[in-house]
C-alpha positions in Angstrom: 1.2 -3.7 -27.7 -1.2 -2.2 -24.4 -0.2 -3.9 -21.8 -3.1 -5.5 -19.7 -4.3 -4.4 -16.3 -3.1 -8.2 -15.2 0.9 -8.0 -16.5 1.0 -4.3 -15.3 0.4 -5.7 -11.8 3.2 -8.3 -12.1 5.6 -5.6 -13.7 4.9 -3.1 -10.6 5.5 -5.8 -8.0 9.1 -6.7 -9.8 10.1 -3.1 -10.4 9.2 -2.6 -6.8 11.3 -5.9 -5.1 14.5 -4.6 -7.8 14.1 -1.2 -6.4 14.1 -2.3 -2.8 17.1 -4.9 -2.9 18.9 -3.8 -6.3 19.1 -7.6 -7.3 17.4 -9.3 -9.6 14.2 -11.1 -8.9 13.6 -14.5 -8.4 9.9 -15.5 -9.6 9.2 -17.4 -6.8 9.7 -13.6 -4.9 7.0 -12.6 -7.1 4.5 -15.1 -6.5 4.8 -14.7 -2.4 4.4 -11.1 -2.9 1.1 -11.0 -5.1 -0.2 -14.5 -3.6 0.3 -16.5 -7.0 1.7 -19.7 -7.4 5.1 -20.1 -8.5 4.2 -21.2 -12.1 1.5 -18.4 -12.5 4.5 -16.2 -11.7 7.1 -17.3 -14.4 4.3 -17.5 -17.1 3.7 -14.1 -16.5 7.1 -12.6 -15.9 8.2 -14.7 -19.3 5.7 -13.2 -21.3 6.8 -9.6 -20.1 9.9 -10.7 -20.8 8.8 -11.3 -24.6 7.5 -7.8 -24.6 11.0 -6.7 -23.6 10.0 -5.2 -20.3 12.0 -7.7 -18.1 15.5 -9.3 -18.8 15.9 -12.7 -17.4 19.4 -14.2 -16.4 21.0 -17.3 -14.7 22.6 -17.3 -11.4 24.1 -20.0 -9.1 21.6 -20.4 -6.0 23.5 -20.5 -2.9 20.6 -21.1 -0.5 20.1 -24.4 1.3 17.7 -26.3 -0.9 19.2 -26.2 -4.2 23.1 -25.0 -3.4 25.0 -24.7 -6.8 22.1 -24.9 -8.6 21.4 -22.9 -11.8 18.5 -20.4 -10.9 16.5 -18.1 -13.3 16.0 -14.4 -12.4 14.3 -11.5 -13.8 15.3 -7.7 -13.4 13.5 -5.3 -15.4 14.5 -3.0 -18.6 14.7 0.4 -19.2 11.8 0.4 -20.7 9.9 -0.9 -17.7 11.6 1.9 -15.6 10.1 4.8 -17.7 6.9 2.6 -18.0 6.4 2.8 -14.1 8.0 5.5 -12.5 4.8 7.6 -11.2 3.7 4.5 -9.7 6.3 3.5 -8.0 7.0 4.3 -4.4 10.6 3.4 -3.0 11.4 1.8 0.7 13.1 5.3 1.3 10.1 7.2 0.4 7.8 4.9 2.1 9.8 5.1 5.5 9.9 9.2 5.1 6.3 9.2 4.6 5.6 6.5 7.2 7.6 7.6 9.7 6.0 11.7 9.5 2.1 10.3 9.9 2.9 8.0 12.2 5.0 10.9 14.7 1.3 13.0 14.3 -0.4 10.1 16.0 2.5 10.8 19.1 1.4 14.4 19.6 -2.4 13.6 18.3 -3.5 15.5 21.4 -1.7 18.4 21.5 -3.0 19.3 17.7 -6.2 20.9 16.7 -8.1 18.0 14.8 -9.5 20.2 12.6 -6.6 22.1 11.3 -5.2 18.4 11.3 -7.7 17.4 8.7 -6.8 20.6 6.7 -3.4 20.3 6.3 -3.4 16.9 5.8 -6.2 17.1 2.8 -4.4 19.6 1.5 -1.4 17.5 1.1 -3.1 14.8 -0.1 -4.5 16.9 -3.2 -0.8 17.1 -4.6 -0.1 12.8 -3.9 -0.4 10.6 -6.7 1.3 7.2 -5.2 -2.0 5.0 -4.6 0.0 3.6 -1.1 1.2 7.3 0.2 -2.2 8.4 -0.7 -4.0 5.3 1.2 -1.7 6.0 4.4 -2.5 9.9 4.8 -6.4 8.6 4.4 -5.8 6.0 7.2 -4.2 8.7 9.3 -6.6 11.7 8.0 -9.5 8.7 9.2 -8.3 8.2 12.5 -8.3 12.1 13.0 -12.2 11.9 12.2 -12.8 9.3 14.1 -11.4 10.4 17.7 -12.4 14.0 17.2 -15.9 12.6 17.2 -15.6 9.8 19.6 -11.8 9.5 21.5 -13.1 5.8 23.0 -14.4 5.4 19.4 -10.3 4.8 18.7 -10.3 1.6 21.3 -13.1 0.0 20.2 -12.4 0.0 16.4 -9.0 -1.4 17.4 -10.6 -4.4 19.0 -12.7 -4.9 16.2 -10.2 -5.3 13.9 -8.6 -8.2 16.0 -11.4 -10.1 15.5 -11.2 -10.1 11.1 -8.7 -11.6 9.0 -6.9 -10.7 6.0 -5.6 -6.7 5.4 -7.9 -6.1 2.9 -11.1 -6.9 5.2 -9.4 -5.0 7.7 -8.7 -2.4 5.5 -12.1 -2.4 3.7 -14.2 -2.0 7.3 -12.0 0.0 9.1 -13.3 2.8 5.6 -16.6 1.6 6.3 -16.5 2.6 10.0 -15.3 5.9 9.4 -17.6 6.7 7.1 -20.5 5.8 9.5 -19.2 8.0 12.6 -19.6 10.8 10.1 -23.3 10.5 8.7 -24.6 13.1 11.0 -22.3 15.7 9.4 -22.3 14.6 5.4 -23.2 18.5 4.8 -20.1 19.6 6.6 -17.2 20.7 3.7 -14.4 18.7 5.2 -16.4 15.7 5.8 -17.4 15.6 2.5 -14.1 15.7 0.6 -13.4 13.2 3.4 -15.9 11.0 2.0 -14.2 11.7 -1.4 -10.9 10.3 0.0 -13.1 7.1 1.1 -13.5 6.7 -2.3 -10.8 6.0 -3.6 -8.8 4.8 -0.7 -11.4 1.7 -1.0 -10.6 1.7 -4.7 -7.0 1.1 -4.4 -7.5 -1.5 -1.7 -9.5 -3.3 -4.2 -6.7 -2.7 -7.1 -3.7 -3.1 -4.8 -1.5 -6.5 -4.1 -1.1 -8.6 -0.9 1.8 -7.1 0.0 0.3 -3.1 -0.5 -2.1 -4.4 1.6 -0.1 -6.0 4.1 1.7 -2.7 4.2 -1.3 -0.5 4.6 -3.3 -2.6 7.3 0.4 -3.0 9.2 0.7 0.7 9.5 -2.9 0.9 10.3 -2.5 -1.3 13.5 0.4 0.9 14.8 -1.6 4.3 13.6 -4.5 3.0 16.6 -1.7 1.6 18.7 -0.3 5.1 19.2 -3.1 7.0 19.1 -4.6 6.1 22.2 
């Protein structure tokens, strides 16, 4: 059976919170993480469960509200691991890769933004990962942006205060860099630039709550440290 578009986002985010804490999964987890309610969550993550991609088990809750209560959990199969693994990115990987953009931002002015933009292009050519490939964008973005305007850095910042929710955040910061670069669409960088846009704003659109929680989180400390 294909598995739909829908299930494959609820199978990502419970590979992803088994791989981050090596326990299995409560549904209520689930539904905080993709912004569902708790029911919508263990329809969905009993149906994959039918489908033999999750395994589901009883524990005894020890948390405050329900203490020696019988609690159903999920954790997912084999045959979800090898359905997943390109898209999957691990907290270690995600700290490695967040940790190297956000150390160019601390030397930002002591590198040439345009061999910046190369290198970091280049890079991106060989990433799959939607959320590695959405962070170099931010950071490749914010390259563009204070090479053409350094005060241009500042007042984006400030505009972003003013929105709410990551993926608006997300969604205008894209659209303000590609304005600061319509006097140079003909230029070859800027264009595969634009091409990165692309499908940054793609993903965004795709992604869950919590990818975008992630993503506009490291975008406020990318601006934070850049200036």
């Amino acid at each position: 059976m294909t598995i739909t578009e829908r299930r494959k986002e609820f199978l990502q985010k419970i590979v992803n919170l088994f791989q981050h804490t090596g326990l299995p999964v409560h549904y209520a987890a689930v539904a905080r993480a993709l912004g569902v309610s708790k029911w919508t969550a263990y329809d969905m993550l009993k149906e994959l469960e039918k489908e033999k991609y999750l395994r589901s088990e009883y524990i005894i809750g020890r948390g405050e509200k329900a203490p020696g209560r019988s609690m159903v959990v999920f954790r997912p199969t084999e045959k979800a691991l090898q359905f997943l693994p390109e898209q999957m990115v691990s907290f270690e990987e995600w700290s490695t890769v967040r940790e190297r953009l956000l150390s160019l931002f601390d030397n930002m002015k002591n590198i040439n933004p345009q061999k910046l933009k190369e290198e970091l292009l280049e890079e991106m050519s060989r990433i799959e990962l939607p959320v590695v490939f959405s962070a170099y964008t931010i950071t490749l973005l914010i390259a563009q942006i204070r090479e053409i305007n350094t005060r241009g850095v500042a007042s984006l910042q400030q505009l972003l205060q003013t929105l709410h929710g990551p993926e608006l955040v997300l969604s205008f910061f894209a659209g303000s860099a590609i304005g600061t670069m319509l006097k140079n669409m003909k230029d070859t960088v800027n264009s595969k630039i634009i091409s990165c846009i692309h499908r940054f704003e793609k993903h965004i659109s795709e992604c869950d709550v919590s990818e975008r929680k992630l993503l506009a989180g490291f975008l406020n400390e990318a601006l934070q440290r850049v200036q």
